[in-house]
C-alpha positions in Angstrom: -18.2 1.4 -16.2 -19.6 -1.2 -14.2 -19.0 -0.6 -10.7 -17.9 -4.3 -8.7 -18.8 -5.0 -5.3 -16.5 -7.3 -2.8 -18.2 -10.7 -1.1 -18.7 -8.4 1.7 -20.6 -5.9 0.2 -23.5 -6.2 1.7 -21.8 -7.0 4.8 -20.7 -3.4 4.7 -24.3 -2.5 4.6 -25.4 -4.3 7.5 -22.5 -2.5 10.1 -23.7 0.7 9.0 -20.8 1.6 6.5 -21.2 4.4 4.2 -20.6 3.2 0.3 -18.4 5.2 -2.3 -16.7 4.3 -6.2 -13.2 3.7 -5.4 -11.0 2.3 -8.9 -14.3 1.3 -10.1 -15.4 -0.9 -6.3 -18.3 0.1 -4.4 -16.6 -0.2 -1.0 -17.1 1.8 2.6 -15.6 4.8 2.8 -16.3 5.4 6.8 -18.7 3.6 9.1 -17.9 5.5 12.6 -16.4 8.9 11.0 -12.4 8.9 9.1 -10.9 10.3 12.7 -12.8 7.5 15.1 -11.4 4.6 12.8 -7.8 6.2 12.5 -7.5 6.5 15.9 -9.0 3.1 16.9 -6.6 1.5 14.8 -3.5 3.5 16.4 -4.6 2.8 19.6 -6.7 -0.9 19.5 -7.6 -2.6 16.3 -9.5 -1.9 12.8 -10.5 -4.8 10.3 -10.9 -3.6 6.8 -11.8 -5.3 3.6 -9.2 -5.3 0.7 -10.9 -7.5 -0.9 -10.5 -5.6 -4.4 -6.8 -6.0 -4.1 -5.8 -7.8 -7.1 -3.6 -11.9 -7.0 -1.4 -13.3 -9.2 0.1 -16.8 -9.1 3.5 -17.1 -10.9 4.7 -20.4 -11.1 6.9 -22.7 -13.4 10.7 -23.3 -14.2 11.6 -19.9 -14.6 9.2 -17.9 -12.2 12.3 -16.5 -10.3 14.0 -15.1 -13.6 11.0 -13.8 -14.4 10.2 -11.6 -11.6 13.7 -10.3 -11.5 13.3 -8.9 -14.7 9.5 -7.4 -14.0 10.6 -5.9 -10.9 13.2 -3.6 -9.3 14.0 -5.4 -5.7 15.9 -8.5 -5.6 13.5 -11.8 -5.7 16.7 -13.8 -5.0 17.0 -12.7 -1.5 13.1 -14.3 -0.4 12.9 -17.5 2.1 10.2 -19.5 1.7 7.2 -17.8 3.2 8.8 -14.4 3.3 7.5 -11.3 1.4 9.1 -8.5 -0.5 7.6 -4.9 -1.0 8.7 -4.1 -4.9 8.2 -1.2 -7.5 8.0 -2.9 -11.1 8.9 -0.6 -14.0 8.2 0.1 -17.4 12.0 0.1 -19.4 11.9 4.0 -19.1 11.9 3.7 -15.0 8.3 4.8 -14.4 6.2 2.9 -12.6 4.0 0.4 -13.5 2.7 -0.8 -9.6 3.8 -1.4 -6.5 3.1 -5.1 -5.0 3.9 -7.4 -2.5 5.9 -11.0 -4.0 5.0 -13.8 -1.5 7.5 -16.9 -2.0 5.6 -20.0 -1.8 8.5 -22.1 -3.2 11.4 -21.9 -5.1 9.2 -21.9 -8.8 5.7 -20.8 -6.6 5.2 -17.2 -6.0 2.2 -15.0 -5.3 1.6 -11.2 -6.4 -0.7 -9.0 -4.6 -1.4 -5.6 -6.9 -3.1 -2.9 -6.3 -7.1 -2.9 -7.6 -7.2 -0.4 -9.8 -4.2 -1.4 -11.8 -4.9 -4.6 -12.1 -6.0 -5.3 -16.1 -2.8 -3.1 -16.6 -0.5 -5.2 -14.3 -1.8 -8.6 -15.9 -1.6 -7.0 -19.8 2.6 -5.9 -18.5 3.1 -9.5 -17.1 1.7 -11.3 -19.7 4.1 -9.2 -22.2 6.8 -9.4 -20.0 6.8 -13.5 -19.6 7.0 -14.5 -23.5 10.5 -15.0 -23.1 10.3 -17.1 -19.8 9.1 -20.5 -18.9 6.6 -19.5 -16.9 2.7 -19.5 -16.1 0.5 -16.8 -14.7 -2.6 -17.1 -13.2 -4.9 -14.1 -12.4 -6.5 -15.2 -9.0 -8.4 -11.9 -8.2 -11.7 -12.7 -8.4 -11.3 -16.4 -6.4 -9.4 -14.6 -3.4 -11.2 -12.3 -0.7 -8.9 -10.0 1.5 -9.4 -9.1 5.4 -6.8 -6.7 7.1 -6.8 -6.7 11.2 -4.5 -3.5 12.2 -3.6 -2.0 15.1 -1.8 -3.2 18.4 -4.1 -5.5 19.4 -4.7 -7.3 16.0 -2.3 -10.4 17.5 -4.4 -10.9 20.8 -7.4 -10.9 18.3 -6.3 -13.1 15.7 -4.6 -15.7 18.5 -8.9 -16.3 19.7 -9.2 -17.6 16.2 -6.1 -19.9 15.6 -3.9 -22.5 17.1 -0.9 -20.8 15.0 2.0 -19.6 16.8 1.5 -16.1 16.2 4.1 -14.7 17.6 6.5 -16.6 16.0 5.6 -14.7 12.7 7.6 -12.2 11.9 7.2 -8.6 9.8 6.6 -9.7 6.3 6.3 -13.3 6.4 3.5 -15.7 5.8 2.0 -18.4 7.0 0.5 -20.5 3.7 -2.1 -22.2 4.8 -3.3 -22.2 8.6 -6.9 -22.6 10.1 -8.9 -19.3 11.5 -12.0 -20.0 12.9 -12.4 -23.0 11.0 -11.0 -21.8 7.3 -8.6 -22.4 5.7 -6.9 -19.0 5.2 -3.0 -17.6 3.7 -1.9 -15.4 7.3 0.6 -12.7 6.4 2.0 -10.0 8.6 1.7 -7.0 6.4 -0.8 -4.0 6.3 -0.5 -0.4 5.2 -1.0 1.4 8.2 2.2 1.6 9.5 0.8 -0.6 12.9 1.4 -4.3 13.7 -1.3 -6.2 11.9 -2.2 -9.2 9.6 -3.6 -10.3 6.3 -6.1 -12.3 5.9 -6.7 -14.4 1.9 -9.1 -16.3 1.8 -11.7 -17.9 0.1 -14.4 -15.5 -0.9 -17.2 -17.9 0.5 -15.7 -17.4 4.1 -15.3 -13.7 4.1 -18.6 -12.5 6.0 -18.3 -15.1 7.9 -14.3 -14.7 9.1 -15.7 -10.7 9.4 -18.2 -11.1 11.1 -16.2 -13.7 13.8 -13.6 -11.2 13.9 -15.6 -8.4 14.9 -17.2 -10.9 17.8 -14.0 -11.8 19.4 -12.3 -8.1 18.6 -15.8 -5.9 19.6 -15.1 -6.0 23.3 -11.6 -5.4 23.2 -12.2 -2.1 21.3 -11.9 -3.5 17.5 -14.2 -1.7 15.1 -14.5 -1.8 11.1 -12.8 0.8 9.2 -12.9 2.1 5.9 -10.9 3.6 2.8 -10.6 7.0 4.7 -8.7 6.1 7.5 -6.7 3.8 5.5 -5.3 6.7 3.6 -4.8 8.9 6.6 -3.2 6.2 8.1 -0.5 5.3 5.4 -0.5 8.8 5.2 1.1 9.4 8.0 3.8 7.0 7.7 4.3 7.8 4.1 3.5 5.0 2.1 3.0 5.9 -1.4 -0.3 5.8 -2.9 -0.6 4.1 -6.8 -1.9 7.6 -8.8 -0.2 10.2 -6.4 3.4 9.4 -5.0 4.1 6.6 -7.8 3.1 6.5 -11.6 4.4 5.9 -14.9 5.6 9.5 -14.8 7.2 9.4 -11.3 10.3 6.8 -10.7 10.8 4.9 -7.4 13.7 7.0 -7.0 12.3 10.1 -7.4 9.8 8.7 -5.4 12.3 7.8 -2.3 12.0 3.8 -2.4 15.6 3.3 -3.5 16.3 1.4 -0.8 14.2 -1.2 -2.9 15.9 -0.9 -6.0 18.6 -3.1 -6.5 21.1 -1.9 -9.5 23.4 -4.9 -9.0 21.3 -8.1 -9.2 20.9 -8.3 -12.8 19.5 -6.7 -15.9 15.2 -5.8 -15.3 12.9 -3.4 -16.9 14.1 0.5 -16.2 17.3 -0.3 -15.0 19.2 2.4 -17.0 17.5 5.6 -15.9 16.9 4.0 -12.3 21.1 4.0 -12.4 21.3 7.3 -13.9 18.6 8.7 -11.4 20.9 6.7 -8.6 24.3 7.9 -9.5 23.2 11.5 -10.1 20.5 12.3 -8.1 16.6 12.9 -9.6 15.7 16.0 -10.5 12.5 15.5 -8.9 11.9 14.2 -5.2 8.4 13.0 -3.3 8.7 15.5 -0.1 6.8 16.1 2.9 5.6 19.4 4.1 3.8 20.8 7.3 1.2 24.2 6.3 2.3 27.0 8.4 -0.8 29.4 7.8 -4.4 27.7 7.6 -5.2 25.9 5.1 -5.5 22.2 3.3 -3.1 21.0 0.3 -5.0 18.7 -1.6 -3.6 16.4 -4.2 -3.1 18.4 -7.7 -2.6 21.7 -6.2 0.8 23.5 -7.6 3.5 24.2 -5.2 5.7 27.5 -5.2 9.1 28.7 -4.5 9.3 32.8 -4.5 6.4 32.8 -7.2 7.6 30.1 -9.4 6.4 26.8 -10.1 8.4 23.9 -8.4 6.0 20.9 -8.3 2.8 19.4 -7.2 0.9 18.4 -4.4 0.5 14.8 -4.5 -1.2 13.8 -1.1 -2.6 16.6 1.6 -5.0 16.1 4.9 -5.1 16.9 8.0 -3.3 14.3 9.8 -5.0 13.2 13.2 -2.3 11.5 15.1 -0.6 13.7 15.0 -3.0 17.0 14.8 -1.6 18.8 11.8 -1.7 19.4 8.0 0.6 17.8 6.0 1.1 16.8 2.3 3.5 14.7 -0.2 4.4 16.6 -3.3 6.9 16.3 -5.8 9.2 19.2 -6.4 12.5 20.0 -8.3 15.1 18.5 -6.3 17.1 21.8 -5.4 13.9 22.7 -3.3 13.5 19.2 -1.4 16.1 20.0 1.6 14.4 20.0 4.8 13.5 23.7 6.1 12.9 25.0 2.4 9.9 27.4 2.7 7.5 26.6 -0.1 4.1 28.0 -1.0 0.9 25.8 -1.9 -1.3 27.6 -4.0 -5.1 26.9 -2.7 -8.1 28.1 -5.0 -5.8 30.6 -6.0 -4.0 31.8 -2.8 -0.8 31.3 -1.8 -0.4 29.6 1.3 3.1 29.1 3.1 4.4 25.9 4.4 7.7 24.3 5.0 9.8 21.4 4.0 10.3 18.7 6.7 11.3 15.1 7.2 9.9 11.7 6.4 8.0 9.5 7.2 5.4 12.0 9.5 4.5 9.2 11.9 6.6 6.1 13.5 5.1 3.5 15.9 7.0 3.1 19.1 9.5 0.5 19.0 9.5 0.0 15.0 
């Protein structure tokens, strides 16, 4: 497989960041160490590149129809320039993705989808929009992606613009604005759980937006991060993770995101188990666990009840905000309630933990 590099690849190379494969992207895993970057982006501000993220424009007469039949959350509900977080489903209620739907206009919208589901996403679209008057465009490779997080990504991001930042709300956009002197899509979205923005842009103005970032953010404490403090990060606040807390195999219910699926707006793609899963409970639930006696669940590893088999680790690290080791896993649903003593067998050990509540980390004042 041939591995694809971001425009700011060698970008990366230049502020010392340390290269991995991630979904088939060389990108930085750490520059300054996974715990220095977490905690500068609690605290200040990180910039990260997402440029692998994949885009797709959905446009025409029947765009809105469309995406409320591809995806479980209600489409009908967006303003112009506001954003909804989505599951979209196969017809047996897995998951196909998770993605953002930014409204442009009322026959206009934009899709952002995770990287390493992105041939898959476009293959299900494309299948999915034969009945609809409708056009898709896959925008991936034209678009570059910049993420500013952390408290102080506003103060940043207002020595670059004219825009009225704080007038932009969680989960809107602004569609075309002028940073530094490009043209740039401004949303007010990450997946860290902090206040922060994103930046699209063209992929000609990426260093150079980076690098202008990082000269107006260095002395205020802003550093570049990488893909190991951005899991940590949603980690602690519990976003799910494409591959570990979602899949074809895992529902959004079972997953916890019912809140996002919307049984009464209309007929779309898993509908019937998502109601059955609804009505009646899962069987499975995504939970959260603290280790009580040392040791480090890693995704994969089974979990226990009294010697029996109950589920599976699907996230585990330490967790440095909040100094602990935690995990995601999905267990039968009888063993979810908070409290429940479980056991996480580690290289064949078993190792005790407990049950506890969601999401492990909240910002103050969210």
């Amino acid at each position: 497989m041939t591995v694809k590099q971001t425009p700011l690849y060698e970008t990366h190379l230049r502020y010392g960041g340390r290269i991995v494969e991630f979904g088939g992207w060389s990108l930085p895993v750490q520059y300054t160490g996974i715990k220095n970057e977490h905690q500068t982006v609690r605290t200040k501000a990180g910039v990260f590149d997402v440029s692998h993220m994949g885009e797709v424009v959905v446009n025409g007469p029947d765009a809105l129809a469309f995406l409320q039949r591809l995806v479980t959350n209600d489409v009908s509900k967006l303003e112009r320039n506001q954003i909804l977080y989505t599951p979209m489903c196969y017809k047996h209620g897995g998951t196909v993705d998770d993605l953002l739907v930014y409204k442009k206009d009322a026959d206009h919208y934009l899709l952002v989808i995770n990287a390493a589901n992105i041939e898959k996403d476009w293959n299900w679209m494309r299948e999915n929009a034969e009945e609809f008057d409708v056009n898709l465009t896959n925008i991936s490779n034209e678009t570059a992606q910049i993420a500013l997080q952390g408290p102080l990504s506003e103060t940043i991001v207002s020595k670059l613009t004219d825009a009225p930042l704080s007038e932009l709300k969680y989960y809107w956009f602004m569609p075309e604005i002028d940073i530094a002197g490009k043209k740039v899509l401004l949303s007010r979205t990450g997946y860290t759980g902090e206040d922060g923005f994103e930046i699209y842009c063209c992929p000609d103005d990426a260093t150079y937006l980076w690098d202008t970032i990082m000269e107006v953010g260095r002395p205020l404490g802003l550093l570049p991060a990488g893909l190991g403090c951005r899991d940590t990060l949603r980690f602690e606040v519990c976003f799910p993770l494409y591959g570990h807390e979602l899949s074809a195999d895992i529902s959004p219910i079972e997953a916890g995101l019912g809140i996002f699926v919307k049984l009464d707006k209309g007929e779309f793609n898993g509908q019937g188990t998502l109601q059955e899963q609804k009505t009646n409970g899962p069987k499975r639930r995504i939970v959260g666990f603290e280790m009580i006696d040392r040791g480090v669940a890693r995704a994969e590893y089974p979990i226990l009840v009294e010697g029996s088999y109950v589920g599976v680790v699907t996230t585990g690290t330490y967790a440095p905000s909040l100094d602990k080791n935690l995990g995601l896993g999905i267990i039968q649903a009888e063993y979810a309630k908070v409290g429940q003593k479980i056991d996480i067998e580690i290289r064949g050990k078993n190792v005790s933990a407990q049950v506890i509540s969601k999401p492990f980390y909240k910002r103050e004042g969210k």
